[in-house]
C-alpha positions in Angstrom: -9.9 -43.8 -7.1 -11.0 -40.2 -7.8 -11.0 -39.2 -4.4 -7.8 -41.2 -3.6 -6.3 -39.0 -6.7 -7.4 -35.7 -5.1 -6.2 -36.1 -2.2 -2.4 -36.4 -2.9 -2.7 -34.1 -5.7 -3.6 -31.3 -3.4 -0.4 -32.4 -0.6 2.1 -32.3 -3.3 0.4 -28.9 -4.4 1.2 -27.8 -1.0 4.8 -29.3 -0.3 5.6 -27.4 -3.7 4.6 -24.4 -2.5 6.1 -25.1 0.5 9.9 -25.9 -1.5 9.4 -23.3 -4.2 10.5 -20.3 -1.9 13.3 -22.5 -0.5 15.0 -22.6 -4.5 16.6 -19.6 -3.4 18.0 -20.1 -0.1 20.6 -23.0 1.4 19.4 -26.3 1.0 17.8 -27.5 4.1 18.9 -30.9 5.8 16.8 -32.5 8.0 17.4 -35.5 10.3 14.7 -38.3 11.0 14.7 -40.6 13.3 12.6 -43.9 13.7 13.2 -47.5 15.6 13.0 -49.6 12.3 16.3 -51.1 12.0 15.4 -54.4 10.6 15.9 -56.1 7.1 11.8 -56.8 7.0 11.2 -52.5 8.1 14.2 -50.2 6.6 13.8 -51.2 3.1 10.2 -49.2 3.4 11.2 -46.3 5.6 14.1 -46.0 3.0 12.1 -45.6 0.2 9.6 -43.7 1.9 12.8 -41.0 2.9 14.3 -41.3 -0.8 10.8 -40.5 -2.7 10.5 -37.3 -0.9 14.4 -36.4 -1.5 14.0 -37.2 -5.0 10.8 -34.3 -4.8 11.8 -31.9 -2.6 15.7 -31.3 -4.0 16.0 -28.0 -1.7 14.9 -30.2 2.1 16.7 -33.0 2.1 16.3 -35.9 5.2 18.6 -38.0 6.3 17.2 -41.2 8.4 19.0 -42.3 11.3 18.0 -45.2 12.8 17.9 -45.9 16.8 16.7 -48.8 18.6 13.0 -49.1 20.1 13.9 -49.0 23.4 15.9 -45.9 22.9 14.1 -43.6 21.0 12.4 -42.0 23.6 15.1 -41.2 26.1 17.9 -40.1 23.3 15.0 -37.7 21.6 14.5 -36.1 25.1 18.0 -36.2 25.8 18.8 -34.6 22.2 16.1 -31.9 23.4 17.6 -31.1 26.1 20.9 -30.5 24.8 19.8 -28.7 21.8 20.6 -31.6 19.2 17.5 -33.9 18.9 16.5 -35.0 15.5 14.1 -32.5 13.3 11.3 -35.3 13.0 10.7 -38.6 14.9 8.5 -41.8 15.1 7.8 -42.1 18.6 5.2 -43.7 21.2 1.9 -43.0 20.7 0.7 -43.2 24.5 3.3 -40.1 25.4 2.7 -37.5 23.1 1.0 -35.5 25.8 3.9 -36.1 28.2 6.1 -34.5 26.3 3.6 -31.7 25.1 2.8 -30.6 28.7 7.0 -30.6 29.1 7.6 -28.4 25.8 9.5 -31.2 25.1 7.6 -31.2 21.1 6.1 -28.5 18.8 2.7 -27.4 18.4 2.1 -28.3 14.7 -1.1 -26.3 15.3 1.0 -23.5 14.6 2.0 -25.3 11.4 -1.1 -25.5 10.1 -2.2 -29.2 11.6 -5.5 -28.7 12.2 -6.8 -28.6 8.4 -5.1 -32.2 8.6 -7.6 -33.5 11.1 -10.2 -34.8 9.5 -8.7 -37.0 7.0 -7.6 -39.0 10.6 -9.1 -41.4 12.4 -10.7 -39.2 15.2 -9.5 -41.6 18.1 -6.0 -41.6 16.8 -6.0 -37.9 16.6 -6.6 -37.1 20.3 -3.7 -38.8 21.1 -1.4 -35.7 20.0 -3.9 -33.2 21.5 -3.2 -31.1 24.5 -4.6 -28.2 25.5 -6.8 -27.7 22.6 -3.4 -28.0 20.2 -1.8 -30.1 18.1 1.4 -31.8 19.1 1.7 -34.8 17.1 0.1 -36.6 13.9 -0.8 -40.5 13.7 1.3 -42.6 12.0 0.6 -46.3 12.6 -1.0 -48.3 15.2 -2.7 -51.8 15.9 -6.6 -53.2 17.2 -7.3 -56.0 19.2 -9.7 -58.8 18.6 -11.3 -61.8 19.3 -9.2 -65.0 17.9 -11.4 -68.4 18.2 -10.6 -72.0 17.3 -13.1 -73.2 14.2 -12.1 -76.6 14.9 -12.6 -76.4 18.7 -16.8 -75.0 17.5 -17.0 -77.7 15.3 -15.7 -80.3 18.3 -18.4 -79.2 20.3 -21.2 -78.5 18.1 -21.0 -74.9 17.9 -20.8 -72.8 14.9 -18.1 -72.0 13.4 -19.4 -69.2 11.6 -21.2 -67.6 14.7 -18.8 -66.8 17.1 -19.8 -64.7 20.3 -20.5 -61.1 20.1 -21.9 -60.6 24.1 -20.1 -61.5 27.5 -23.3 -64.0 28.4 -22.2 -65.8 25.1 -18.5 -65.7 25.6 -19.6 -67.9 29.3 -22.0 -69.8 27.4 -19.3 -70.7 24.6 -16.7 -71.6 27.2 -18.9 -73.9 29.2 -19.2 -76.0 26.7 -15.2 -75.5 25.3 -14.1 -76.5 28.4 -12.4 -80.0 29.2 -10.5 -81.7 31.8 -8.5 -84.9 32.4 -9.7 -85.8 35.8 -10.0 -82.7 38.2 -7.5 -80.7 35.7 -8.4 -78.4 33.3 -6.7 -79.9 29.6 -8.8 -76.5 28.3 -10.6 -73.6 29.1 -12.8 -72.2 26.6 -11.8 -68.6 27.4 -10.6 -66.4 30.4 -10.2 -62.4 29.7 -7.0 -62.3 31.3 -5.4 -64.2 28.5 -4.5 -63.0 25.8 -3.3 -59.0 25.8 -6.3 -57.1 26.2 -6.1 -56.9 30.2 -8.3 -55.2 32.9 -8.4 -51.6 31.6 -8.9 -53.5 28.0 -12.1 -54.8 29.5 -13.4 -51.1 31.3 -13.1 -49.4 27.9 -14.9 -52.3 26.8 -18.0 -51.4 29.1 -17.7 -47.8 27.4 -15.8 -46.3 30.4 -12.3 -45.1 31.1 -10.3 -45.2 34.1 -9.5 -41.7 33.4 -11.4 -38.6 32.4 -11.4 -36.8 29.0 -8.1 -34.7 29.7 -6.5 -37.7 31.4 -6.0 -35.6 34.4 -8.5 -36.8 36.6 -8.5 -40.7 37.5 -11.8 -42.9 38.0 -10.1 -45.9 39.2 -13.1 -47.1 41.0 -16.0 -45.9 39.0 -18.6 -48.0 38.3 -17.6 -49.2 34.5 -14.4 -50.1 36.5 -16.1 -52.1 39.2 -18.0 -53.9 36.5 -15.2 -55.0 34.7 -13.5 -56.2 37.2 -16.1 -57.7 38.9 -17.0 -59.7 35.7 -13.1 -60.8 35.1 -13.1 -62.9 38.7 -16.5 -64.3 37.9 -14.2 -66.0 35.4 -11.9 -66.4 38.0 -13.9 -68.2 40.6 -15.3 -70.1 37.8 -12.3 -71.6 37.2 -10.6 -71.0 40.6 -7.5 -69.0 41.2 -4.8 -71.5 41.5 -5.9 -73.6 38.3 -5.9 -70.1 36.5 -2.1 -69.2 37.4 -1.1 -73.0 36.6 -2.6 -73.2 33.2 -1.2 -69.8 32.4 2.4 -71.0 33.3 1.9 -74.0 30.6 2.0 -72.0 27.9 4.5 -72.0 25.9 5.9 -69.5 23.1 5.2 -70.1 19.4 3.3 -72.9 18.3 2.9 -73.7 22.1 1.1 -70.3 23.2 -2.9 -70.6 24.2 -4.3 -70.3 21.2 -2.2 -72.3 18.8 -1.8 -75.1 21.4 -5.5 -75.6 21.3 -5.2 -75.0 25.6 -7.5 -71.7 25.0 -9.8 -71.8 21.9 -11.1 -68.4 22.4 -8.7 -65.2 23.4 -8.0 -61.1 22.3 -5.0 -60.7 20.8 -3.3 -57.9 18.8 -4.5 -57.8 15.0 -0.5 -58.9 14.0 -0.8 -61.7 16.0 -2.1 -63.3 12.5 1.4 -63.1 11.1 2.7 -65.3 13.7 -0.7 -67.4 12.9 0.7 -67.9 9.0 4.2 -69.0 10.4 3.7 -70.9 13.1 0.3 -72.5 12.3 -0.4 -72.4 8.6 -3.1 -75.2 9.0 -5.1 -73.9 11.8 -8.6 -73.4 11.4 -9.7 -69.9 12.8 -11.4 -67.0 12.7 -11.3 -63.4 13.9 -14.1 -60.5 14.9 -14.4 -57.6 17.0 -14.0 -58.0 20.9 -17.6 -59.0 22.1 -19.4 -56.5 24.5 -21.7 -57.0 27.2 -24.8 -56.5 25.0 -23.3 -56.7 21.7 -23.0 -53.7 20.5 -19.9 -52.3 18.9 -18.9 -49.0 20.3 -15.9 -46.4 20.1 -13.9 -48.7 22.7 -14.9 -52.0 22.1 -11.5 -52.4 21.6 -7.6 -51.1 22.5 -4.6 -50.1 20.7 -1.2 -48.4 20.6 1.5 -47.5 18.0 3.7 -44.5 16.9 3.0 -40.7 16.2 5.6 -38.3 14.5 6.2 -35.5 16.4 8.8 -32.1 15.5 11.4 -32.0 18.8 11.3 -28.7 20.4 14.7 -27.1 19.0 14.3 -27.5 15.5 16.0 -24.9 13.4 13.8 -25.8 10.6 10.0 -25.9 11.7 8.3 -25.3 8.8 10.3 -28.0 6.7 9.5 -30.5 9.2 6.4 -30.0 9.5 5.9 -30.6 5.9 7.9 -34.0 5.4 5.5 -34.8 9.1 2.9 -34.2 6.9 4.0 -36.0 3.7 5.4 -39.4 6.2 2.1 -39.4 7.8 -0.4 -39.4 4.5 1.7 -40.8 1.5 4.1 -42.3 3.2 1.8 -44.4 5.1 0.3 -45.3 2.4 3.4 -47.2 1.5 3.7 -48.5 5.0 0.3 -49.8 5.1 0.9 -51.9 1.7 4.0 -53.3 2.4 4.1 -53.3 6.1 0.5 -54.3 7.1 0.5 -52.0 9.7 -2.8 -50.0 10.7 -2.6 -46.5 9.6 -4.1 -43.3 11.4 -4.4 -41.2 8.1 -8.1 -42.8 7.0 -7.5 -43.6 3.1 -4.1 -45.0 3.3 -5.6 -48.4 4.7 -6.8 -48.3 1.2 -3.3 -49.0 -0.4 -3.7 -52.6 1.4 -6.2 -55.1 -0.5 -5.6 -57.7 1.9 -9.2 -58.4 3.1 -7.6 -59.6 6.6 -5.8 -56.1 6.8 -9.1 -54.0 5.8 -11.5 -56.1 8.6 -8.6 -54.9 10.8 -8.6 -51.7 9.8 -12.1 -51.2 10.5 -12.2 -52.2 13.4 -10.2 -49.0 14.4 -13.4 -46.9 14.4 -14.1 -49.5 18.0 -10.6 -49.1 19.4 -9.5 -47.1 22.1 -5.9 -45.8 21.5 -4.4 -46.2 25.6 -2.8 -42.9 26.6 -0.6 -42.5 29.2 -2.0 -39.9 31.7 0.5 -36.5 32.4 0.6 -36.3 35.7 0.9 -40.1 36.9 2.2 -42.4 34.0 2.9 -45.0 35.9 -0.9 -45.1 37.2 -0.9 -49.0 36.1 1.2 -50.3 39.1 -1.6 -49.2 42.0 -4.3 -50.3 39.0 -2.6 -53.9 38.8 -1.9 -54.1 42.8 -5.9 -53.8 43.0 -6.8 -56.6 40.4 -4.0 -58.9 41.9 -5.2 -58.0 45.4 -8.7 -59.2 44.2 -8.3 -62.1 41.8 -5.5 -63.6 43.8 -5.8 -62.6 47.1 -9.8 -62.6 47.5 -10.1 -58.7 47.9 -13.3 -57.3 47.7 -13.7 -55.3 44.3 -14.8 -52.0 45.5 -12.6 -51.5 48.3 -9.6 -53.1 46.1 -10.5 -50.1 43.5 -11.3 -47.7 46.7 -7.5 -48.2 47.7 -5.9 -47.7 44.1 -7.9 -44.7 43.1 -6.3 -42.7 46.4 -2.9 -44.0 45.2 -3.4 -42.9 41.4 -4.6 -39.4 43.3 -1.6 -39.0 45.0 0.3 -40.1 42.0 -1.9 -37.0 40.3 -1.2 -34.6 43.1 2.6 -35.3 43.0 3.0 -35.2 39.4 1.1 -31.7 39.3 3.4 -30.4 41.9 6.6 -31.6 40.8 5.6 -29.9 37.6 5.1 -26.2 39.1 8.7 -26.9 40.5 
């Protein structure tokens, strides 16, 4: 509690000193934009905006709503044309995108970097370029292994041991598995269902299909060729067609995989136990961190995404921005996090949730891998999902599959790093 206390004392020490000089000038008016629109979402981000009003009488913000699939392009758009909003909630995976374009302001300048360490590390990076700071974490989410307890106890397996390696998650579905004459009924798990996907699985192995700076793709590296590899051992387990004909049987709601009992073990986003509570309130389950290929837990074990706040290039009022950034991405998602349930990036606001469901998400984030979307070629993923189709439905061979995508990601690089120069 002590620490907890320190910590906010010293921000509102700072956004005091940051307001006291402003007493004598114009008052300053910021504008804020996010995608919550919603009855469930504006209520928090309302009161989040109103507390600081009510504190910071000389840097008012106003918060203007704009829908999710917007956001992005009317915040370029507004930078562009000189009128984008002071300070905006916007997709994690692009930060650098927009960093590398000017396109956002380097709150190292700011005085971001004494923020860093009260961040989750991973989350951090994902506003990094070029050694600087271009965005701060605000929320994001963890994926994780959801498994049937009534499905264990069908087949004699433990409900209260569920599989932590990939020889255990075969083993487990061997036995989960049932059919009605030659047609599957169940399968006990595939790792294409669910939403963790192929590159899910290559961070899993502790690789990347991308280097450090996300410049560099390594499409077919080994961790890659592993991964995939493993998936259509799954595949050929099951065969191909049966795969693609049990997938199209699920249905939405109540009648997806996992609440249908037609897959009793799968990776799904953390939130995913919201629509658990509405849709199946009586279902036994349980949920722990993605198994690995020898059990341990590492920094990638898992995947997420989410939402920085970043400054617009253009901003008349950097300084002022910067500090209700600040104050949205430490107090205020601390609010966000209690009444929201979403994951935050700043470390101690997870605290302000005593949900024990929400906490054993939330540390699980020190095992997630937050996806970023590389600079040069974001839309790498096409040639990367040609190569798995080409192998898990066509009967390519892995390496060459990967062989072929990583000289079309190259190109992809190549282009993008040319068109930039232009």
């Amino acid at each position: 509690m002590k620490r907890k206390v320190l910590i906010v004392t010293g921000m509102l020490l700072g956004l005091n000193a940051l307001s006291a000089p402003a007493a004598a000038q114009q008052k300053v008016n910021l504008k804020f934009s996010a995608h919550w629109l919603s009855e469930q979402r504006r209520p928090t981000i309302n009161s989040i905006v109103e507390t600081w009003n009510k504190r910071n009488p000389n840097i008012q913000v106003e918060y203007i709503g704009v829908p999710f699939d917007q956001i992005i392009t009317k915040t370029v758009a507004g930078v562009a044309a000189g009128n984008a909003p002071d300070v905006v909630v916007i997709d994690i995976r692009t930060a650098k995108q927009r960093a590398a374009k000017n396109q956002n302001v380097n709150m190292s300048a700011l005085g971001a970097d004494q923020l860093k360490s009260g961040f989750f590390p991973n989350l951090w990076e994902t506003g990094t370029y070029n050694g600087k700071q271009y965005a701060l974490p605000f929320v994001t989410d963890t994926r994780l292994l959801f498994y049937s307890k009534a499905a264990f106890k069908e087949v004699g397996l433990d409900p209260n041991k569920p599989p932590k390696t990939w020889a255990e998650l075969w083993s487990y579905a061997e036995k989960l598995d049932k059919k009605d004459g030659n047609r599957f009924s169940r399968m006990g798990f595939h790792p294409m269902f669910g939403d963790f996907g192929y590159e899910g699985w290559v961070t899993n192995t502790g690789g990347s299909l991308w280097d450090k700076n996300y410049e560099n793709p390594r499409v077919n590296s080994p961790d890659a060729v592993k991964a995939l590899d493993w998936i259509k051992k799954w595949t050929d387990k099951y065969g191909a067609n049966n795969v693609a004909s049990f997938r199209a049987s699920f249905g939405g709601g109540a009648q997806d995989e996992f609440m249908s009992g037609k897959v009793p073990m799968v990776v799904k986003n953390g939130n995913y136990l919201t629509t658990l509570k509405r849709n199946a309130p009586d279902l036994q389950y349980g949920f722990v961190p993605v198994p690995t290929e020898d059990g341990k837990q590492h920094e990638s074990t898992s995947w997420g995404g989410g939402f920085n706040i970043e400054i617009p290039a253009g901003t008349k009022h950097p300084k002022e921005a910067f500090a209700f950034a600040k104050y949205l991405a430490t107090e205020g998602a601390k609010v966000w996090a209690a009444e929201q349930n979403d994951l935050p990036g700043y470390q101690v606001a997870r605290l302000a949730n005593k949900n024990p469901e929400f906490l054993k998400q939330a540390n699980n984030l020190k095992h997630t891998f937050i996806s970023v979307s590389p600079v040069f070629a974001p839309n790498y993923d096409r040639a990367v999902a040609k190569a798995v189709d080409d192998v898990l439905l066509r009967g390519q061979a892995v390496k060459p599959a990967l062989d072929e995508a990583q000289a079309a990601v190259e190109k992809l690089v190549a282009d993008g790093k040319r068109d930039a120069t232009r």
